[in-house]
C-alpha positions in Angstrom: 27.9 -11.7 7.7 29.4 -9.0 5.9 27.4 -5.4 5.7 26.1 -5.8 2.1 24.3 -9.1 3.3 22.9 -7.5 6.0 21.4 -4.5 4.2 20.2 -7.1 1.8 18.4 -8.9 5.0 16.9 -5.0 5.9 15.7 -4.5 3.1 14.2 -7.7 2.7 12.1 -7.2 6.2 11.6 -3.5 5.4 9.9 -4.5 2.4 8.0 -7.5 3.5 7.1 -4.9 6.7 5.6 -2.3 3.9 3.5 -4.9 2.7 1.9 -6.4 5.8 1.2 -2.7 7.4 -0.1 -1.7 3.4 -2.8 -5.1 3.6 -3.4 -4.4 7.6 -4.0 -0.7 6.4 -6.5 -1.6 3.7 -8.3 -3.5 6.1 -9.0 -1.2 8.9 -8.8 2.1 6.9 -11.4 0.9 4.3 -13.5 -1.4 6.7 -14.1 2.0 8.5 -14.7 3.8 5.5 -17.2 1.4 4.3 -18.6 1.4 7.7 -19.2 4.7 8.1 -20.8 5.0 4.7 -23.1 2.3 5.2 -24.3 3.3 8.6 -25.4 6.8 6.9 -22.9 9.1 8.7 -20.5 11.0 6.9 -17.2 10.2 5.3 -16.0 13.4 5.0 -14.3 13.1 8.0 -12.1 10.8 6.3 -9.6 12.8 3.8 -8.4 11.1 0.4 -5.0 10.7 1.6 -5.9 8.1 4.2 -7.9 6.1 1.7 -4.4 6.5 -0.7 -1.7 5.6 2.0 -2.3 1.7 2.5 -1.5 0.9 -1.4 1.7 3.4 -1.4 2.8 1.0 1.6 2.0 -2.1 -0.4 3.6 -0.8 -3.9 7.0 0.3 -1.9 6.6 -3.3 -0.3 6.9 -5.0 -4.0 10.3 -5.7 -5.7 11.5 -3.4 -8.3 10.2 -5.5 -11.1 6.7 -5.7 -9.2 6.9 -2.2 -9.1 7.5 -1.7 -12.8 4.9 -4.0 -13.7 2.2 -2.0 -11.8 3.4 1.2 -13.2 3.2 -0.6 -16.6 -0.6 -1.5 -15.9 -1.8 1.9 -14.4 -0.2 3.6 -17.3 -2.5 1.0 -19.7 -5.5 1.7 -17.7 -5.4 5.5 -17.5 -4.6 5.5 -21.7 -7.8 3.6 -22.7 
């Protein structure tokens, strides 16, 4: 296995890694969230950058052309 197929391979687990720590993040971090603001107690507690940090995982997790197709779409939405 040369070293170009083997950085190919880590980058294939790194980003397949991203993605499953981005979707495990969404769960806990915003099961949590949702927990605490149904149970009446505060959320503050909780800054904005926590609730932001599972979906940077997941989009650094996607291939380049997954990547440019979300930017593509956020871009849309914002514009409208």
């Amino acid at each position: 296995m040369s070293w170009q197929d083997k950085a190919l391979w880590l980058e294939k687990i790194t980003k397949r890694m991203m993605l499953i720590v981005g979707a495990l993040g969404v769960l806990v971090i915003y099961g949590g969230f949702f927990f605490l603001l149904f149970s009446g107690r505060s959320v503050a507690v909780i800054p904005w950058f926590f609730l932001l940090s599972p979906w940077i995982c997941i989009y650094c997790g996607l291939t380049q052309e997954q990547q440019t197709n979300v930017l593509k779409w956020f871009i849309k939405k914002v514009k409208k």
